[in-house]
C-alpha positions in Angstrom: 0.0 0.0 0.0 1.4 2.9 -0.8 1.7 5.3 2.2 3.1 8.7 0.7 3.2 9.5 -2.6 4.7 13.2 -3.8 6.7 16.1 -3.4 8.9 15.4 -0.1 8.1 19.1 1.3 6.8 21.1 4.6 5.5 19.0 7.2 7.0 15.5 5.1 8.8 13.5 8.0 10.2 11.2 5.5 13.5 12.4 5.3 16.3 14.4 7.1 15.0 17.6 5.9 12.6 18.9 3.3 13.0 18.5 -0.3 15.7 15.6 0.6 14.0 13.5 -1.8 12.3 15.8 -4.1 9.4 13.7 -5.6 8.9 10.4 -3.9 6.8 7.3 -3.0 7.0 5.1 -0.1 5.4 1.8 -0.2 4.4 -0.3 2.7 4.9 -4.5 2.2 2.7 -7.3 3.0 6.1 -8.9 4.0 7.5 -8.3 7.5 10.8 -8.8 9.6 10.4 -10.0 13.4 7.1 -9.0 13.2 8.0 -5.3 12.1 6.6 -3.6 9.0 8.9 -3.1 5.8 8.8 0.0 3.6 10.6 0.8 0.5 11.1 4.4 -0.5 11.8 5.3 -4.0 13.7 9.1 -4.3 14.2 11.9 -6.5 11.4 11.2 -9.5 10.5 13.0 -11.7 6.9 12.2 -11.6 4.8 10.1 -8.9 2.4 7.8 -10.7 0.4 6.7 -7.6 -1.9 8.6 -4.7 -1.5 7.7 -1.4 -3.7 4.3 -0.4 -3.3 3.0 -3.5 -2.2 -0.7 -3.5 0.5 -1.8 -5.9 1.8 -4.7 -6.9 5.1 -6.1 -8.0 5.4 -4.7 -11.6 3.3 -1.7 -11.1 5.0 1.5 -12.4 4.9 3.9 -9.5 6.7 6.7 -11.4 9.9 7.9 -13.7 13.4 8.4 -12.4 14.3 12.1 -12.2 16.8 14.5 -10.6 14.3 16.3 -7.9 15.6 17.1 -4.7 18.8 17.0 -3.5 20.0 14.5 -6.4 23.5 15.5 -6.8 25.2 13.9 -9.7 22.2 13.9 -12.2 19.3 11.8 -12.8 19.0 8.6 -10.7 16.4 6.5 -8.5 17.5 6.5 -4.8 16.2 3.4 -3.1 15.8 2.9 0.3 14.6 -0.5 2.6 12.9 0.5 5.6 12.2 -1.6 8.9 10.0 -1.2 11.9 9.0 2.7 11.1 8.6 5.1 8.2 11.2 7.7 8.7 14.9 8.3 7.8 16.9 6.4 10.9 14.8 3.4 10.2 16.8 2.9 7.1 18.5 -0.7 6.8 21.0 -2.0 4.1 18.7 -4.1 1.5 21.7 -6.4 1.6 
């Protein structure tokens, strides 16, 4: 499902600070770890193809890389696995 969906500004607590990630989703997974929810964040698009509550699937097109936000470096799709909560310290290597 996706849980936010848009331009990662004003009251956003998604990410260090705002306009980290520019235009971004973040989806939350059936899946879980030790009982603990997993979200994936995808950063800096150029355009957000879903609305908030939508639920997605594997496949699903949820938008087009871009260079919003702080992308340094030039166009790319930041990724990020989340566990436990949706905010920036609950990143975790996807390794």
């Amino acid at each position: 499902i996706v849980v936010f969906a848009g331009p990662d500004v004003g009251g956003a607590s998604i990410s260090p600070q705002p306009n980290f990630y520019g235009n971004a989703v973040v989806i939350e997974h059936t899946q879980s770890i030790n009982g603990q929810p997993v979200y994936t964040l995808y950063g800096h698009m150029s355009f957000v193809a879903v609305a908030r509550g939508q639920v997605v699937h594997s496949g699903d097109e949820v938008g087009k890389v871009g260079g919003t936000g702080v992308a340094l470096g030039g166009t790319h799709l930041h990724f990020e696995v989340r566990v436990g909560y949706n905010d920036y310290v609950s990143t975790r290597n996807p390794e």
